[in-house]
C-alpha positions in Angstrom: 0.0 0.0 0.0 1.7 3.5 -1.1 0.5 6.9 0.7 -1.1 8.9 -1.5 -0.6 12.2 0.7 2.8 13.8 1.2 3.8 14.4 4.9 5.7 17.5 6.2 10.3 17.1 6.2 10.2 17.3 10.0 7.1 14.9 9.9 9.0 12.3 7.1 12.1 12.7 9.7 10.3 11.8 12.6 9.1 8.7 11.2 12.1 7.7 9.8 13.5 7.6 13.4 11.0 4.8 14.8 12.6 1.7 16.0 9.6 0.2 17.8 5.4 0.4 18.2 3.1 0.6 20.9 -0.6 0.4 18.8 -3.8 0.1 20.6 -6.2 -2.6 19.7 -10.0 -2.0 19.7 -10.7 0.2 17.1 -7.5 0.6 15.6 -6.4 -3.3 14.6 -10.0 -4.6 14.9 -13.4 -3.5 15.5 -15.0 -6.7 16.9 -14.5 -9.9 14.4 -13.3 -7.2 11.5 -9.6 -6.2 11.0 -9.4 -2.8 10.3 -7.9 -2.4 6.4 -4.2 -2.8 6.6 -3.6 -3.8 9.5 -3.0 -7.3 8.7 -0.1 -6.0 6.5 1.2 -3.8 9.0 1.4 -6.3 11.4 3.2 -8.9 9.1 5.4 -6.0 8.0 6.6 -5.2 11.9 7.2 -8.9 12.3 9.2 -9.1 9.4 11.0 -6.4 10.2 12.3 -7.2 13.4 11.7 -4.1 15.2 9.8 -4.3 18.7 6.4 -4.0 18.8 3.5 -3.8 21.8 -0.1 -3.7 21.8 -2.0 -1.8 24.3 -5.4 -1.7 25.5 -7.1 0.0 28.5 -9.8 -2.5 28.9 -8.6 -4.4 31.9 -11.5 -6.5 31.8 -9.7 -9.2 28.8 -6.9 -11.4 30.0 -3.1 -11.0 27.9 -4.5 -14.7 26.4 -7.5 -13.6 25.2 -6.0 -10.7 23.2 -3.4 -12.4 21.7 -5.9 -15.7 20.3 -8.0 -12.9 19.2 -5.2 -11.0 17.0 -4.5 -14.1 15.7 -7.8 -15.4 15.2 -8.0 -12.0 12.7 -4.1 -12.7 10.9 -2.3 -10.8 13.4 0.5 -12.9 14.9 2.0 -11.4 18.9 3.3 -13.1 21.4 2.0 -13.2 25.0 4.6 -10.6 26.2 3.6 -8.7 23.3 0.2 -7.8 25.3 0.1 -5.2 27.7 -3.5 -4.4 29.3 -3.9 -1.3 31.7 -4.8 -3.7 34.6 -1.1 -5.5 34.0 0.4 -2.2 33.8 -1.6 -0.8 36.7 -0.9 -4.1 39.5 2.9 -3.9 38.1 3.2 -0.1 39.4 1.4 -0.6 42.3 3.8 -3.2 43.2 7.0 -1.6 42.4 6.1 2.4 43.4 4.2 1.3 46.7 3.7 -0.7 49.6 0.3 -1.6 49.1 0.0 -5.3 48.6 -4.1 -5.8 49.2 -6.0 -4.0 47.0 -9.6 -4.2 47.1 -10.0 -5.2 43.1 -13.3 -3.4 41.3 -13.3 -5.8 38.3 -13.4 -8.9 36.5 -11.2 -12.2 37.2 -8.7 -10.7 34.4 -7.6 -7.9 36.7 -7.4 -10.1 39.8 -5.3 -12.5 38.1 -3.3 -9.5 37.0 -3.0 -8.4 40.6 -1.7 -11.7 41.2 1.1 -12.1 38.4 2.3 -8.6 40.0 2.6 -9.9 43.6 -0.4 -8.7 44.7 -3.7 -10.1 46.7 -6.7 -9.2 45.7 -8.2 -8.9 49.1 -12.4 -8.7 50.6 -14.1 -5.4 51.7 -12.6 -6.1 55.3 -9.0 -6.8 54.7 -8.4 -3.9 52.2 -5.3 -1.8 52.2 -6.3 0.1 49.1 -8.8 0.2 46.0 -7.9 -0.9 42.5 -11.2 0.2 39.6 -11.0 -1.3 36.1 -13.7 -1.7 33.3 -15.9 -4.3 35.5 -18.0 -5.9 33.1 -19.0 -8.8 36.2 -20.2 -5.4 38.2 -22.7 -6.1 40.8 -24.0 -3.3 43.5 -22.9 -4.9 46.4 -19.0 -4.7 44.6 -19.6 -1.1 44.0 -20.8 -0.1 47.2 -18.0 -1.5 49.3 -15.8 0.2 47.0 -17.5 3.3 47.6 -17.2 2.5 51.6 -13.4 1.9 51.2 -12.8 4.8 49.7 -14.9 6.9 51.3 -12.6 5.8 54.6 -9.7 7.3 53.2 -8.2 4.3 51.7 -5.6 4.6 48.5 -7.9 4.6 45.4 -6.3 3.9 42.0 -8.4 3.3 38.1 -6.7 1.4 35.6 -8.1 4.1 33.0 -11.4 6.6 32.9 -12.2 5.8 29.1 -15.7 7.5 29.2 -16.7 4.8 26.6 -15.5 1.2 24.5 -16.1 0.8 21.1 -18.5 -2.3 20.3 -19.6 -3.3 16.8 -23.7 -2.4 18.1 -22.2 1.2 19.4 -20.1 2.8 22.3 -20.7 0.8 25.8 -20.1 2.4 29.4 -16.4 2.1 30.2 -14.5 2.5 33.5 -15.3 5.8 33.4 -18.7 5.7 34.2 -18.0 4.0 37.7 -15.5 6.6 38.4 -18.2 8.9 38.3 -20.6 6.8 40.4 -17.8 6.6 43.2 -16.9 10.3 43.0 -20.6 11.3 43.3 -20.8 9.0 46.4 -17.5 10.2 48.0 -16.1 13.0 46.4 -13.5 11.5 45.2 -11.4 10.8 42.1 -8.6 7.7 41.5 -5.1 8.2 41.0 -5.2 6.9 36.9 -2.6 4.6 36.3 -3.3 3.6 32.5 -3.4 5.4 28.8 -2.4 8.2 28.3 -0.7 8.4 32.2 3.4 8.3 32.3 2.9 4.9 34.3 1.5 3.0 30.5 3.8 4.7 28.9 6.4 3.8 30.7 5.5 0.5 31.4 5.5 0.1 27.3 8.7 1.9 26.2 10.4 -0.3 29.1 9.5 -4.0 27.7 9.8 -2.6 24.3 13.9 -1.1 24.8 13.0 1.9 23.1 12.8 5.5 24.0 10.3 7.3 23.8 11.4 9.3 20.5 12.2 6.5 18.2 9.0 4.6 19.5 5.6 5.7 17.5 1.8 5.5 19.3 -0.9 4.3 16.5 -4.4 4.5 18.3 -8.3 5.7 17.4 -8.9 7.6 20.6 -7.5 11.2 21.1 -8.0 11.5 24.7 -6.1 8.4 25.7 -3.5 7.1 22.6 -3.0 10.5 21.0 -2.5 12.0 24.2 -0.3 9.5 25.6 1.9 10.1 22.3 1.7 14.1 22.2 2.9 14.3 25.9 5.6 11.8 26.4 7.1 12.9 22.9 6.4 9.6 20.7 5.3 9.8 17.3 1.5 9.8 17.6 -0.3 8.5 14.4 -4.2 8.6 15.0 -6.0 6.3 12.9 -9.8 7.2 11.8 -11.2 3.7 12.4 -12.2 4.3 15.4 -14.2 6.6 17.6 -12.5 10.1 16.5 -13.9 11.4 12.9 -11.6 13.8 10.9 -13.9 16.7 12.0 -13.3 16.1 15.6 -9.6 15.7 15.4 -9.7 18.8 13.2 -11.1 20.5 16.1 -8.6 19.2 19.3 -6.5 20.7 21.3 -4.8 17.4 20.9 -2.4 17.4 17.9 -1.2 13.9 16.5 1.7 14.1 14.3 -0.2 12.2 11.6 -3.7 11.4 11.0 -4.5 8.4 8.6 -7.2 7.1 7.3 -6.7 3.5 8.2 -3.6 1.4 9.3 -2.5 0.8 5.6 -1.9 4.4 4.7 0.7 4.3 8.3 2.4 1.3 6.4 2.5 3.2 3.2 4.3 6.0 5.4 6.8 3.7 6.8 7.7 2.3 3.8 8.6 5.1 2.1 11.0 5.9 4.9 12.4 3.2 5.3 11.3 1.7 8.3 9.6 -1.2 7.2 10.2 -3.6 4.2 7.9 -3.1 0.8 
């Protein structure tokens, strides 16, 4: 696939300095059972490439396994370590910037197992020494309101993410966002955010990828998590219009990716003609 639209010198230069990928998933690779054009290619082309590549999600709710039989299920080949969900990211900084080792876990089995693999224990209302929310798709009222208790009594509260919303083939469903809200209209207050677009992903990514953040380049569909995760840590942030964001809205942002593309294809075009990966 060749890019029909000329980039900027300083733009062309910037992507001709990428030596690894962090891409986000839903929305950007796939939209439910339907690869988004390109992508396939893009994928193969990374892997033949050599050069390191991650994929990121904020939905804490999927185990690593699960992503990586669904990429593959759609042509796209990763390895386990190749996955790295905002719950995995999230237990792994709790573990290694605090001492809290008990979190109180708002969310599905996938995040508690995450807690786990970290060196965690997802521990009951009454043996709590802090509050973990994710996108909790198992939700139930009496899980919210001992949250809501817990934090309430001043105990550490951390979100894997606040996506307002997660793109579904029938439309946009409530994310983790949306019990944010229901906690902070309870108590007040708001979670420390730990995943996209907060330093803590991003550095969580760069870190198993050996890259820094420069040479690394962000390929997502959202603008308030991927695009600003790339803008403010200084990767190359290529927003892809697959997903959520329309041209018209990321015309309007404050938020400024470096590229905007179409689809995943026109990105391999780009990189191609720099270089970066092999036609």
């Amino acid at each position: 696939m060749v890019a029909q639209d000329p980039l900027p010198a300083y733009t062309r230069a910037r992507l001709g300095q990428v030596r690894g990928f962090l891409f986000d998933m839903d929305g950007t690779l796939y939209v439910g059972a339907r690869a988004m054009e390109g992508a396939v290619e893009l994928m193969a082309a990374i892997r033949a490439s050599g050069l390191p590549c991650l994929v990121l999600t904020n939905n804490s709710s999927k185990s690593r396994t699960i992503y990586r039989d669904r990429l593959a299920g759609l042509g796209m080949e990763v390895a386990l370590d190749q996955v790295l969900t905002s719950g995995e990211a999230s237990a792994q900084w709790l573990a290694h910037h605090t001492t809290l080792r008990r979190p109180f876990v708002l969310g599905t089995e996938a995040l508690a197992e995450a807690c786990e693999r970290a060196g965690l224990t997802p521990a009951p209302y009454d043996d709590a020494d802090s509050v973990l929310l994710g996108y909790d798709t198992s939700l139930t009222y009496a899980k919210l309101a001992d949250a809501c208790l817990l934090v309430a009594r001043g105990l550490p509260y951390y979100a894997t993410h606040a996506d307002r919303t997660c793109i579904d083939p029938r439309g946009l469903l409530p994310d983790a966002g949306g019990l944010i809200a229901a906690v902070e209209v309870t108590t007040g207050k708001r979670p420390i955010l730990l995943g996209k677009p907060e330093k803590s992903m991003c550095d969580a990514g760069l870190k198993r990828l050996g890259t820094t953040a420069r040479e690394t380049l962000m390929l997502g569909d959202q603008l308030d998590t991927d695009m600003t995760l790339g803008v403010r840590h200084g990767l190359v942030a290529v927003l892809t219009l697959t997903g959520e964001v329309s041209a018209t809205q990321a015309a309007a942002s404050d938020v400024r990716p470096d590229v905007v593309v179409p689809h995943p294809g026109v990105l391999l075009g780009y990189l191609r003609a720099e270089g970066v990966l092999p036609s």
